[in-house]
C-alpha positions as CSV (number, residue, x, y, z in Angstrom):
1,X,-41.2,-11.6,-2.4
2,X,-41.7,-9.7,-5.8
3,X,-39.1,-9.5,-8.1
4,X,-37.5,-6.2,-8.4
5,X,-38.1,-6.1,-12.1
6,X,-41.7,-5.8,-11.4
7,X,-41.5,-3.3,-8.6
8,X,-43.3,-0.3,-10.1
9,X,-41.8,3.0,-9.9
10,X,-42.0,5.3,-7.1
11,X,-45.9,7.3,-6.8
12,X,-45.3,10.8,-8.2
13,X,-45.9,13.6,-5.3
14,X,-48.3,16.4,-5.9
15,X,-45.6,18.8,-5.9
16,X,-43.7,16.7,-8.8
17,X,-46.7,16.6,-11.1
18,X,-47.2,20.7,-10.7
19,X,-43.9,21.2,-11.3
20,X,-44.1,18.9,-14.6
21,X,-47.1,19.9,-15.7
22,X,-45.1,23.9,-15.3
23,X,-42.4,22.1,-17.6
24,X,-44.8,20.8,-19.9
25,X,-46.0,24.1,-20.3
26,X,-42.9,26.0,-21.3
27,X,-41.6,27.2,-18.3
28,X,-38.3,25.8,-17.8
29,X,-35.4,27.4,-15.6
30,X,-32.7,26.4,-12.8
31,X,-35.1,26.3,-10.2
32,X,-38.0,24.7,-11.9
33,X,-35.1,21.9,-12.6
34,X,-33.9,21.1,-9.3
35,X,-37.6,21.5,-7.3
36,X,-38.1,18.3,-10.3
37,X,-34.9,16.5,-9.3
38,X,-35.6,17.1,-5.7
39,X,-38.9,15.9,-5.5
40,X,-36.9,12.6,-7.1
41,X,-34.7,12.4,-4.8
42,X,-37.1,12.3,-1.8
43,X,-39.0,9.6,-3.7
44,X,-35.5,8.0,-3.9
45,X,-35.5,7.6,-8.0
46,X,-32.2,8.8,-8.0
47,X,-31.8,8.7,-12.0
48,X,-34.7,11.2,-12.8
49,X,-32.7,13.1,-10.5
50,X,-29.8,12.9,-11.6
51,X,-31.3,13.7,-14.8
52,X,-32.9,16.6,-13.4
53,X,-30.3,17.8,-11.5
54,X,-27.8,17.7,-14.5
55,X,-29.9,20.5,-16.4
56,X,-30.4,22.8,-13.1
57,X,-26.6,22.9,-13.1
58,X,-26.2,23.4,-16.6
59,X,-28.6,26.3,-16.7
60,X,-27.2,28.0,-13.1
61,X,-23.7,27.1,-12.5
62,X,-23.9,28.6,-9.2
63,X,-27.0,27.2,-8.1
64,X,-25.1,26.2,-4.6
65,X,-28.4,23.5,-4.0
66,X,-28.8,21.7,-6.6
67,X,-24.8,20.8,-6.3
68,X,-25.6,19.4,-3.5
69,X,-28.4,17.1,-4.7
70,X,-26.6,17.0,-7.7
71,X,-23.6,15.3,-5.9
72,X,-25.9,13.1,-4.1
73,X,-27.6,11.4,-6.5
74,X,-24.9,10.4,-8.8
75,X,-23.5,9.0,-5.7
76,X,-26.8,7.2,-4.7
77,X,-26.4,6.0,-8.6
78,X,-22.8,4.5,-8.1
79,X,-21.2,7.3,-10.2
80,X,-19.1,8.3,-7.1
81,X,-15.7,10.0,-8.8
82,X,-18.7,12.1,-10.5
83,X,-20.4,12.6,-7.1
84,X,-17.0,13.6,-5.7
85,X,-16.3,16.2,-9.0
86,X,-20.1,17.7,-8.7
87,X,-19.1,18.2,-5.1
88,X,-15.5,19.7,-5.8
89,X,-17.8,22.2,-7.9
90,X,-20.5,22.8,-5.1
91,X,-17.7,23.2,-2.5
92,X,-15.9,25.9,-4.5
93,X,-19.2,27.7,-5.8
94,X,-20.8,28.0,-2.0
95,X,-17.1,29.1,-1.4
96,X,-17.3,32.4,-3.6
97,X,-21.0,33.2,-2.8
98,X,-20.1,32.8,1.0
99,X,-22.8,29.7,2.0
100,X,-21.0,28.4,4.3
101,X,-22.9,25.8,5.9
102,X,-23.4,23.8,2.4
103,X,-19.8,23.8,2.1
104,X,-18.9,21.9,5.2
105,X,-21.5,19.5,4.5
106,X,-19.8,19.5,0.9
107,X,-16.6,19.1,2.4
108,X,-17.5,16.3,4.8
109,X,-19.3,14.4,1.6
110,X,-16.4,14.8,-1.0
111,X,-14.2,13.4,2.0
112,X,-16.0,10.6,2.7
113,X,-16.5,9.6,-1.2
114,X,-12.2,10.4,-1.4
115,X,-12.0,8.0,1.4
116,X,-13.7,5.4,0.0
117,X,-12.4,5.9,-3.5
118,X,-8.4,5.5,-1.5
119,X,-9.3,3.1,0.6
């Protein structure tokens, strides 16, 4: 078995290195930001996510999504009372722009994080 130090990081996607190569090139924006931290996610390098994610939500507030993943990764990163506040905002967000499928499955996250944290 090969020690986890040496495990390389996950392979970068084609859609990941097209969407930093757009980066690279000065295009930059909320969207851009979480089709990055995404692509991370699905890899399952939750801190580039996270990292990602963090600037999608800075630069869109609203950006109902990238809550979502948002939430998720700092979760998947053991940063759960962050998880449960990036959720909090994601709920009420997808509350005022009326999306409400993401929040019930925002809902039904934060919950299970609240439980957790309580119990």
């Amino acid at each position: 078995m090969a020690d986890s130090a040496s495990t390389p990081p996950p392979a970068r996607s084609p859609a990941l290195a097209s969407f930093e190569r757009m980066l690279a090139s000065g295009k930059d924006s909320a969207l851009l930001r979480f089709s990055i931290g995404n692509e991370h996610a699905k890899s399952g390098d939750w801190p580039s996510a996270v990292e990602a994610l963090a600037k999608a939500v800075a630069m869109d507030p609203q950006f109902t999504a990238a809550w979502k993943v948002y939430a998720r990764a700092l979760q998947e990163t053991g940063r759960s009372r962050e998880a449960l506040e990036a959720y909090r905002s994601g709920i009420d967000v997808a509350g005022r722009k009326g999306d409400r499928q993401a929040e019930k499955e925002m809902i039904v996250f934060a919950r299970r994080i609240e439980r957790a944290l309580n119990g």
